[in-house]
Each structure stands twice: as structure tokens, then as C-alpha cells.
C-alpha positions, 0 to 999 in steps of 0.5 A, a space after each residue: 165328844 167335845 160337849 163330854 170333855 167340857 162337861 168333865 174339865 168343868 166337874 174338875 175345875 169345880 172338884 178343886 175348887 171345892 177342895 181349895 175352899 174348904 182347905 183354908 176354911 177350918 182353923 183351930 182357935 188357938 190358946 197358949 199353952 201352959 209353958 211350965 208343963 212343956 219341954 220346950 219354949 220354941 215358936 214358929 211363924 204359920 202360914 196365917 203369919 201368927 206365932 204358935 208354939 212348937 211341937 212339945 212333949 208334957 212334962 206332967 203327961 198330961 194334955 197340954 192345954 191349947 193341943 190340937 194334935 198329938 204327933 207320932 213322936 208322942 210330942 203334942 202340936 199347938 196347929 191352927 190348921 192341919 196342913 202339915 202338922 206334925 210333919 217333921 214328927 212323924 205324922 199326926 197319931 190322933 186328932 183332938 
């Protein structure tokens, strides 16, 4: 019994530690979008310490440059990471 429930603490210690790794590993290469073409001008600091352009929507309807994500809103996110994209707008609708 004892050999059973080390063997299963181990495989969900190794689980998380897995899902912890490759959680922060990915990060989008973030380029500054055309500021013209959106309808706001506002920034946020994430949590890599970096300023990246708020959620905005495209004035030309276009794709902004630099979008990561579109939100449910219909605005589009500039998002190094997707830990909590668009989530103060609904939610990401698709990935890009």
C-alpha cells in the first residue's frame, strides 16, 4: 500500500511539474502594432515586466500587426503569453 501511494504522489508531483515548465515557456515575439489603425493607445505592464499594448479594436477592420489573439469583444490582443488573455474581454475567440 505504501510503495502504491509513492508511486502516485511521485507521478503528480512529476505531472505539475511538467505543466509549470511548459506553462512559462512559450511567449509570443511581441512587435508594436500600428497605433494609427486602433482605437485605443493604452499599455499594461505583464507579468515579464514589459509593456505591451492593450486590447484594441481595428479601425481599418484589418488584422492588426503584432495581434496574438482576437477577443470575444471583437477587439484583438497584443498578448506575450496566454495566461489570461482577453480576460477582461470575454475570452479569446481564436488564436492567431
Amino acid at each position: 500500500m505504501p510503495t502504491r501511494f509513492y508511486h502516485r504522489f511521485a507521478s503528480i508531483l512529476l505531472t505539475a511539474a511538467l505543466a509549470l515548465s511548459c506553462a512559462h515557456s512559450f511567449a509570443y515575439a511581441y512587435s508594436t502594432p500600428n497605433e494609427s489603425n486602433l482605437d485605443n493607445h493604452q499599455t499594461y505592464r505583464n507579468h515579464d515586466g514589459e509593456t505591451v499594448h492593450s486590447p484594441a479594436r481595428s479601425r481599418s477592420g484589418e488584422v492588426p500587426n503584432g495581434a496574438t489573439a482576437r477577443c470575444r469583444d471583437g477587439t484583438w490582443s497584443f498578448s506575450r503569453h496566454r495566461s489570461g488573455t482577453c480576460s477582461r474581454h470575454g475570452g479569446v475567440a481564436a488564436w492567431r
